[in-house]
C-alpha positions as CSV (number, residue, x, y, z in Angstrom):
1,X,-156.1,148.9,320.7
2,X,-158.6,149.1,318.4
3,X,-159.3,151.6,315.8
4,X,-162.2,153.2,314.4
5,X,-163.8,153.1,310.4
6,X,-166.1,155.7,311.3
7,X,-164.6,159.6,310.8
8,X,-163.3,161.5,312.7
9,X,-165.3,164.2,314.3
10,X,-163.0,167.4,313.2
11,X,-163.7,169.6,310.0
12,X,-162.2,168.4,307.0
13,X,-160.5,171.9,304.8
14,X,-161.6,171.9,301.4
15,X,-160.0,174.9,299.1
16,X,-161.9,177.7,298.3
17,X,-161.6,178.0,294.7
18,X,-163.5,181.2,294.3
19,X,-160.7,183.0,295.9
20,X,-158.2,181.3,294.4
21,X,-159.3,182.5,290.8
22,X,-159.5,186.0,292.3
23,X,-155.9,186.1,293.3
24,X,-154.8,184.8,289.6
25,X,-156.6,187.4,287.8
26,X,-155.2,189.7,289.9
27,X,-151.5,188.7,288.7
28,X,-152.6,188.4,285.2
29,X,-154.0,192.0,285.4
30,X,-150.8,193.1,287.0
31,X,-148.5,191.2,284.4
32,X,-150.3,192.7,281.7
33,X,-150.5,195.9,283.0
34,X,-146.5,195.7,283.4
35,X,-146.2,194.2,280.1
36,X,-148.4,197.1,278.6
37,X,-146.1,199.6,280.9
38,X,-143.3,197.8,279.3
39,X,-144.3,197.9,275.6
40,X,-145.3,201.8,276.0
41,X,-141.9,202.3,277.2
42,X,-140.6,200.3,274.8
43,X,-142.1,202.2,272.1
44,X,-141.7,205.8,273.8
45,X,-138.1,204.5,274.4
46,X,-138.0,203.7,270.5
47,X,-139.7,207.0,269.5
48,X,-137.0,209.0,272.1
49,X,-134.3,207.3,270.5
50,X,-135.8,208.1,266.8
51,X,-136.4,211.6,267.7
52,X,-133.1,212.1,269.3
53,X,-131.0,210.2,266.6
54,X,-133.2,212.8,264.0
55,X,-131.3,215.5,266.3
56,X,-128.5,214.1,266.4
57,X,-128.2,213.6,262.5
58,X,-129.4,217.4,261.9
59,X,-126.7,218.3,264.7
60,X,-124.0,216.3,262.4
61,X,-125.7,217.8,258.9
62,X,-125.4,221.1,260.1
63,X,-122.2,220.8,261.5
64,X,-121.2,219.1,258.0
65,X,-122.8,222.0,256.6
66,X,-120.6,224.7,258.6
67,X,-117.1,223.1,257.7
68,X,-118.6,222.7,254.0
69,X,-119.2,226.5,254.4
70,X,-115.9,227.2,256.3
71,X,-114.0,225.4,253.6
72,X,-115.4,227.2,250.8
73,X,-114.4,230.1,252.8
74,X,-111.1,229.2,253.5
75,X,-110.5,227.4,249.9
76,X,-111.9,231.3,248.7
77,X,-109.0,233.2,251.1
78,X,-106.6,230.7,249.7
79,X,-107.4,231.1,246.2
80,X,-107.3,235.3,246.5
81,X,-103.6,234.4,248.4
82,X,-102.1,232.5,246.0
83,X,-103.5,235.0,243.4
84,X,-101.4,237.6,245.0
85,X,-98.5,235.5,246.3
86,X,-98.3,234.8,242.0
87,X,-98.7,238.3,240.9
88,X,-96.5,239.8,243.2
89,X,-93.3,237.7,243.7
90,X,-91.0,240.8,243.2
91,X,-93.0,242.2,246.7
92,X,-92.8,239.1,248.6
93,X,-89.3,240.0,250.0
94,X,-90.7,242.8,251.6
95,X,-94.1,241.5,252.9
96,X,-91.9,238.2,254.4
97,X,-93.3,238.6,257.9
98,X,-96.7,239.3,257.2
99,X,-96.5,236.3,254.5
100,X,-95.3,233.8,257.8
101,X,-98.4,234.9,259.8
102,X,-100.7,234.3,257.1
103,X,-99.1,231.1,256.2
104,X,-99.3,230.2,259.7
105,X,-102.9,230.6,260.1
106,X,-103.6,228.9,256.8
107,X,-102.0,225.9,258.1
108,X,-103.7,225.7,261.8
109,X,-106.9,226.2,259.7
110,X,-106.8,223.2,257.0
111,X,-105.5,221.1,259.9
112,X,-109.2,221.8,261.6
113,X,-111.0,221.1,258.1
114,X,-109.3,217.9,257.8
115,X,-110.7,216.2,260.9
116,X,-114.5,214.4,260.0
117,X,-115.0,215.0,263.9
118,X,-114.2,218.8,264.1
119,X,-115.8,219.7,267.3
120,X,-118.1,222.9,267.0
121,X,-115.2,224.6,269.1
122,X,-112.6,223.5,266.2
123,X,-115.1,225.0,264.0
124,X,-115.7,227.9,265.8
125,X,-111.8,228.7,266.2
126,X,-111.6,228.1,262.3
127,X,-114.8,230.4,262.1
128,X,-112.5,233.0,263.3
129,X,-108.9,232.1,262.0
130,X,-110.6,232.5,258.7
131,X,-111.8,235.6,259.8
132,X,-108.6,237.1,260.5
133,X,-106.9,235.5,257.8
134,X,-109.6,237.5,255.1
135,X,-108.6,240.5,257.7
136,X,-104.7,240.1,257.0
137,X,-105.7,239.5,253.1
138,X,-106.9,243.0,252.7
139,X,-104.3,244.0,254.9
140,X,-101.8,242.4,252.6
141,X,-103.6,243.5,249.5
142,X,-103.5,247.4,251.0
143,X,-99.6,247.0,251.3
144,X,-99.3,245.0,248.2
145,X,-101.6,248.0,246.7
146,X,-99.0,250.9,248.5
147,X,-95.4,249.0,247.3
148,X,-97.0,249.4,244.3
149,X,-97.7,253.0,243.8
150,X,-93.7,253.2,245.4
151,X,-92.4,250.9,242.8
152,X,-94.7,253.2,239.7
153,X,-93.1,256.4,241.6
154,X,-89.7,254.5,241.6
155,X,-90.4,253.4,238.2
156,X,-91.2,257.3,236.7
157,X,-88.3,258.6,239.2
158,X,-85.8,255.7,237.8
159,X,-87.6,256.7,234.5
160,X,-86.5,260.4,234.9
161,X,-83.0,260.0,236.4
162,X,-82.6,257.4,233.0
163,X,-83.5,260.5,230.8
164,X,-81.6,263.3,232.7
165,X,-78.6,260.7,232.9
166,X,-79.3,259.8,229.2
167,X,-79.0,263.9,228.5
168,X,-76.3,264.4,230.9
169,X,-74.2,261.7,229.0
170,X,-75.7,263.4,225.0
171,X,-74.2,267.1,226.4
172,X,-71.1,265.3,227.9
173,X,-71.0,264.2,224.1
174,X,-71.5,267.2,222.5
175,X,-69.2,268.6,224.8
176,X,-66.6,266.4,224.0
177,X,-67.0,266.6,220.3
178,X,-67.4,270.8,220.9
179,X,-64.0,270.3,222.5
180,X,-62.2,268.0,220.2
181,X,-63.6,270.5,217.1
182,X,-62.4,273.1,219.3
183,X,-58.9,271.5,219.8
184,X,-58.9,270.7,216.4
185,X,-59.9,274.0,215.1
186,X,-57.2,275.7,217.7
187,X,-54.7,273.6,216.8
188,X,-55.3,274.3,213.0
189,X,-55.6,278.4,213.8
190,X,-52.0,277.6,215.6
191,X,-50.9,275.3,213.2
192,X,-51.0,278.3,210.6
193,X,-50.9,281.0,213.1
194,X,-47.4,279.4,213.5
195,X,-46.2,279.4,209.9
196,X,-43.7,281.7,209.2
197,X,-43.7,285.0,207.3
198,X,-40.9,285.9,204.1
199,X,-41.0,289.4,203.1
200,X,-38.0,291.6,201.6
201,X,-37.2,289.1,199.0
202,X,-34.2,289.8,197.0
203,X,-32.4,287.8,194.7
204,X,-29.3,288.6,193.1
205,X,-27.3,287.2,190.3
206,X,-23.5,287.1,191.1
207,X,-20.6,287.2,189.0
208,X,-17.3,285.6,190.9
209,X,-14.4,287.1,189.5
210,X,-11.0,284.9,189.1
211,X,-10.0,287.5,192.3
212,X,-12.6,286.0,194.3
213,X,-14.1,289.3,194.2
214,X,-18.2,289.1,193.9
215,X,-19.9,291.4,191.3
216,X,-23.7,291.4,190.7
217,X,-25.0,291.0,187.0
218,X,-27.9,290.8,185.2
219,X,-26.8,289.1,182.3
220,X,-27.2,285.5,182.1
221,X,-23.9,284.4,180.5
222,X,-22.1,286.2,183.5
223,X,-24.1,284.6,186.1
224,X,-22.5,281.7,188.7
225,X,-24.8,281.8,191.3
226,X,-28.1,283.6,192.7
227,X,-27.8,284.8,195.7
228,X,-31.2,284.6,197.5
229,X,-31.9,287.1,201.0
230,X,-35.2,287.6,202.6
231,X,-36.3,288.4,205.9
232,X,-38.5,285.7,207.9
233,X,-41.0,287.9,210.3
234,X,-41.3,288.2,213.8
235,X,-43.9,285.7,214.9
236,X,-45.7,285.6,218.6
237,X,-46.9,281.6,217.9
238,X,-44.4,280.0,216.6
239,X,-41.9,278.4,219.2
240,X,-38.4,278.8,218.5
241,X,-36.2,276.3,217.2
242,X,-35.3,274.8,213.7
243,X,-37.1,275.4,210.5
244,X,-37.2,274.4,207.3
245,X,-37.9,275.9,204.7
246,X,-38.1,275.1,201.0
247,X,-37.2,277.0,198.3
248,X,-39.1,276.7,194.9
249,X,-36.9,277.8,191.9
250,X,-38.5,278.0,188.5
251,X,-36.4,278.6,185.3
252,X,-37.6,280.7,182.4
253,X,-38.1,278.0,180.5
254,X,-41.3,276.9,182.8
255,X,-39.3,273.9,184.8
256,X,-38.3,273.6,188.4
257,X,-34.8,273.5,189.0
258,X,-34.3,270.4,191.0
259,X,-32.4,267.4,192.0
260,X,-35.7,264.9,192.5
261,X,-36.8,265.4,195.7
262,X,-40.3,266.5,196.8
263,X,-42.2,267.9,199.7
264,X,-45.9,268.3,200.6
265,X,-47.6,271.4,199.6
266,X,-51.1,272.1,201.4
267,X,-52.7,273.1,198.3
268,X,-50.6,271.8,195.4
269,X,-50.0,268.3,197.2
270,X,-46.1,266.8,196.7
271,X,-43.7,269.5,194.7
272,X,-40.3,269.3,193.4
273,X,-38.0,271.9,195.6
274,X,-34.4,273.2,194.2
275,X,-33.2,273.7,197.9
276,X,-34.3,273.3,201.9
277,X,-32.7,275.5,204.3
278,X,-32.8,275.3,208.4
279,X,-33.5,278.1,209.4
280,X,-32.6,278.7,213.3
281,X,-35.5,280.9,214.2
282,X,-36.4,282.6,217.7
283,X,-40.0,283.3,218.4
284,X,-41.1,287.0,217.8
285,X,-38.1,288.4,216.1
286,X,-37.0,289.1,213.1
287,X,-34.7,286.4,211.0
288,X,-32.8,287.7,208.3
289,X,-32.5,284.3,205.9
290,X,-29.5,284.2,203.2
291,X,-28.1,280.9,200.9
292,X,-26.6,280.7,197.0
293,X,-28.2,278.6,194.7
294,X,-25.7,277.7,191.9
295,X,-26.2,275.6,189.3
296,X,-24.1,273.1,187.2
297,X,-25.0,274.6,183.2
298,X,-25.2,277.9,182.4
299,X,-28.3,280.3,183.4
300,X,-31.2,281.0,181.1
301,X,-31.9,284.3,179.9
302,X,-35.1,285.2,180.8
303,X,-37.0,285.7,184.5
304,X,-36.5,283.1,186.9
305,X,-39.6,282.7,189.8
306,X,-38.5,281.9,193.6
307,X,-41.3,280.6,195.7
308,X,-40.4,280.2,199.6
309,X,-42.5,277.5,201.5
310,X,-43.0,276.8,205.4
311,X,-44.9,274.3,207.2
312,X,-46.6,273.6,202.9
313,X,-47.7,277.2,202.9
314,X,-46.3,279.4,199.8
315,X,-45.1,282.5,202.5
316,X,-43.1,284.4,199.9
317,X,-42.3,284.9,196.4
318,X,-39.9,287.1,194.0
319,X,-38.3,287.2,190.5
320,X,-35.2,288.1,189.3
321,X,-34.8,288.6,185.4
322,X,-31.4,287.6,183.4
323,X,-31.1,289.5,180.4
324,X,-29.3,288.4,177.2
325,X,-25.4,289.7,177.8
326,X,-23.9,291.3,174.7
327,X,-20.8,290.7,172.7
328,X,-19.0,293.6,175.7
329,X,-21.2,293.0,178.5
């Protein structure tokens, strides 16, 4: 076998380089062209994203700026309640269930404001809590307004029963005091009404005899007793029963004849009496009164004054005159 230095007879391939560089600038322009496709995404991507974060931070400012605005709101209806729950405690017990609702609503609504990431429906529904709690305000002010007015017509009513009541209880005074001076003054007009009446004094001096036998005298030597009589008048006020009755006796010389003891005049105050007699009278007739009055020394010539008293009035009076007896009288 033998081989051969010479070559060989078929085609030898060589590479075309002229294509070759074609292909590769045809992968560079397609590279750069993704890399440009890229990079404008890139920065449209970037620009998307900066204009959507823009819409999503003046989505969150004004959504800031609604709850800012709803809690001014509601911090303004909370301010005019507790205004009115302060100047009207008195009415609260009668606005208790309208009170509840409010509170109720004031609660749900400050729970909302609370949250940083209220949605806009939480928002919304505090929108319109806060529209019905301003609603239920004026409400509440319009009844607040209405007890009023009751409680100023209650007030001048109260007002005007106090005064009627006030002059009800003044004539009830002067009513009482009319009556008491009335009673008073009655009993007074009754209390002399119902003094006793002397009339027909007589007094009589009387000589006792050794005999027994009674003669009457008008000398003082022969005198042992007087002998006073007088009638005590019928008398429709009086009540029956005992009486007493003082007798005043006065001798000619100016002093009572008397043992001491006194009673009460109603003019002359306390007065010495010479003698009290019970009299048994019986209302509206006629009481024929009779006693002695002796005394222990001889009489005194002269007149001697008998004053009769009942209940401290004077109601009679006589005199009776004892003359000087001569040597056969």
């Amino acid at each position: 076998m033998s081989y051969s230095q010479y070559p060989s007879s078929a085609p030898e391939q060589k590479p075309t380089p002229a294509k070759s560089n074609s292909s590769n600038k045809i992968v560079v322009i397609a590279l750069a062209a993704a890399l440009l496709l890229s990079i404008g995404y890139i920065i449209y991507d970037k620009s998307k994203s900066k204009e959507l974060y823009a819409q999503l931070q003046t989505q969150f400012t004004n959504v800031d700026s609604a709850r800012n605005e709803l809690q001014n709101d509601f911090n303004e209806a909370n301010k005019k309640m507790d205004e009115l729950n302060g100047q009207n405690l008195a009415l609260q017990g009668q606005l208790a269930e309208k009170n509840a609702e409010i509170e109720k609503k004031r609660t749900e609504i400050a729970s909302i404001l609370k949250k940083r990431n209220a949605t806009a429906s939480e928002l919304s529904r505090a929108k319109q809590l806060i529209a019905e709690l301003n609603g239920q305000i004026q409400d509440y002010v319009a009844q607040i307004e209405q007890l009023k007015q009751e409680n100023a017509t209650l007030t001048t009513a109260n007002t005007q029963l106090t005064t009627e009541r006030d002059n009800l209880v003044t004539e009830k005074t002067q009513i009482q005091e009319t009556l008491v001076a009335t009673e008073t003054a009655k009993k007074s007009v009754e209390d002399v009404a119902s003094t006793l009446h002397a009339s027909n004094i007589n007094i009589a001096a009387i000589n006792l005899k050794s005999s027994g036998k009674e003669v009457s005298t008008s000398t003082a030597k022969r005198a042992d007793l007087l002998r006073v009589a007088f009638d005590i008048d019928e008398n429709r006020i009086a009540p029956s029963g005992a009486k007493e009755v003082y007798v005043v006796v006065t001798a000619p010389d100016g002093n009572v004849i008397t043992n001491g003891e006194t009673f009460t005049a109603r003019e002359e105050g306390d007065k010495k009496f010479t003698s009290k007699v019970n009299v048994n009278y019986e209302q509206g007739k006629r009481i024929p009164v009779s006693f002695d009055w002796k005394q222990g020394t001889k009489y005194q010539t002269g007149d001697y004054k008998i004053e009769i008293y009942h209940n401290g009035f004077k109601i009679g009076e006589g005199r009776k005159s004892l003359k000087k007896g001569g040597l056969f009288s």
